[in-house]
N, C-alpha and C positions, 0 to 999 in steps of 0.2 A: 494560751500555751498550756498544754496539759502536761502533768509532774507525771512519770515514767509508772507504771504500776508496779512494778517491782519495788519501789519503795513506798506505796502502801499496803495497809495491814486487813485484814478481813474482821470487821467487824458484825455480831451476830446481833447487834444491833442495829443496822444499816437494814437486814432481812425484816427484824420484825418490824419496823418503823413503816416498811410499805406493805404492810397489815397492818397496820395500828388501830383496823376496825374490829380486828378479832380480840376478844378477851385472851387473856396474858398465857394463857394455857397453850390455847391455838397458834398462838404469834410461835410459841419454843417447837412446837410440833413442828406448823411449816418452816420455822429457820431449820429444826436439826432435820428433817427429810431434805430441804434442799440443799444443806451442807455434806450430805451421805452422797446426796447422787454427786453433788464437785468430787467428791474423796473417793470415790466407790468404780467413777467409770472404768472402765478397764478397755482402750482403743488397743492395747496388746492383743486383745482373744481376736482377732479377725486382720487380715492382712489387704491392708487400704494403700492408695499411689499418696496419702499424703497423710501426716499427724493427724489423731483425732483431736478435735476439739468439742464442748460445748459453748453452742455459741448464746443462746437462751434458757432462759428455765422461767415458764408462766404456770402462774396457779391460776386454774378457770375455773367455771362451775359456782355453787353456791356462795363456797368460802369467798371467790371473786366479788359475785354481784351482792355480797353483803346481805344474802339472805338464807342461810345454811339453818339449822336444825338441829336440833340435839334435845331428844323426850326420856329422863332419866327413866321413868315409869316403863316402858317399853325397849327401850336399849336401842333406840330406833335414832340413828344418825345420816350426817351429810357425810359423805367421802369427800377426800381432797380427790382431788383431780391436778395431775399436773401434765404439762407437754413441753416436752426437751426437744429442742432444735441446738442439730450436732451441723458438724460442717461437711460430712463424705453420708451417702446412703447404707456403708456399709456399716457406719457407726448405729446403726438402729438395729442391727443384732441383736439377738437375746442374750449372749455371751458376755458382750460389754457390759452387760446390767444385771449379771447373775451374782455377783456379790453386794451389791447395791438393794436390790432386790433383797437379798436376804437379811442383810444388815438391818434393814427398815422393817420388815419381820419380826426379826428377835428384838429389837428397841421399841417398837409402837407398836405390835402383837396386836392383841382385840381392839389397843385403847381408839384406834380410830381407822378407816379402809383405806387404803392409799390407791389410787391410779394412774399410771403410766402410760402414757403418748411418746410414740418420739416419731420424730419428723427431720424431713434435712432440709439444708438450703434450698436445695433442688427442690425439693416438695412443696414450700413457702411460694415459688418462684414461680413454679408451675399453678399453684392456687392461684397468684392474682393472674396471671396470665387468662386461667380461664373463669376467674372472680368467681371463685369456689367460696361463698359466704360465709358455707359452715366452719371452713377451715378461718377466713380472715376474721369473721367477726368473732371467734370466739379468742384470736389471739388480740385484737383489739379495746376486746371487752374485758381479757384477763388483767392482772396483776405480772408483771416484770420483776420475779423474784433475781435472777442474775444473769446482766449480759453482759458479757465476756468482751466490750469493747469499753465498759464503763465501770466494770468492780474490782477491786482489789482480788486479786490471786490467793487461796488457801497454803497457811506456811505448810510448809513439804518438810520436816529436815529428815526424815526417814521415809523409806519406799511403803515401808508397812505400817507406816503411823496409823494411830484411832483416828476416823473421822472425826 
């Protein structure tokens, strides 16, 4: 029997722990990027038949396969890589992720490149359909930073709160 999510809490400790390969730096970077895009989406900028949601948020790429990079000497680093899977196709706008986007800018500036995927159910669904590898294996291969059928909910108590 699972306990209602509404009564639990979001803890930013839950994010880094499925890092827990990354040195303590990286674990806060990918908790607060992935806590920006929960607080930041905006399913208001675009007019959809149903509530946006996000339904995933995986981190792929290096940071995932535990083999990322970082040459103080050269300034020469890994990008996170991440891919948001929403619930409508129109939630992959630009619109819904332009304060998101920016947020993650002004906060993590040079210290590291962030990238952004988004995908919809439909997109997922359509990939295994036609066993599109690039798409499956790299969400298979990623890290499952938040799905929205298993994580506690970010407290809301104002519309404009700080991520």
């Amino acid at each position: 029997m699972n306990t209602p999510k509404a009564n639990d809490v979001y803890a930013r400790e839950v994010v880094m722990a499925r890092v827990g390969h990354l040195i303590r730096r990286k674990q806060q970077e990918v908790e607060r990027v992935t806590r920006i895009l929960r607080a930041c989406f905006d399913p208001d900028a675009v007019q959809a038949p149903e509530p946006g949601v996000i339904r995933r948020i995986v981190l792929i790429g290096p940071y995932a396969r535990k083999n990322w990079y970082e040459d103080d000497d050269t300034i020469n680093f890994s990008d996170y890589e991440f891919w948001i899977i929403v619930n409508h196709p129109l939630f992959k706008e630009a619109e819904c992720w332009t304060r998101a986007r920016d947020v993650i800018d002004r906060e993590l500036g040079n210290r590291c490149a962030v990238g952004l995927e988004f995908y919809s159910r439909t997109d997922i669904r359509i990939a295994k359909a036609e066993r599109d590898t690039f798409i499956l294996d790299r969400i298979e291969a990623g890290i499952t930073l938040y799905r929205e059928s298993r994580d506690a909910p970010l407290p809301r108590d104002r519309k404009d709160a700080r991520p």
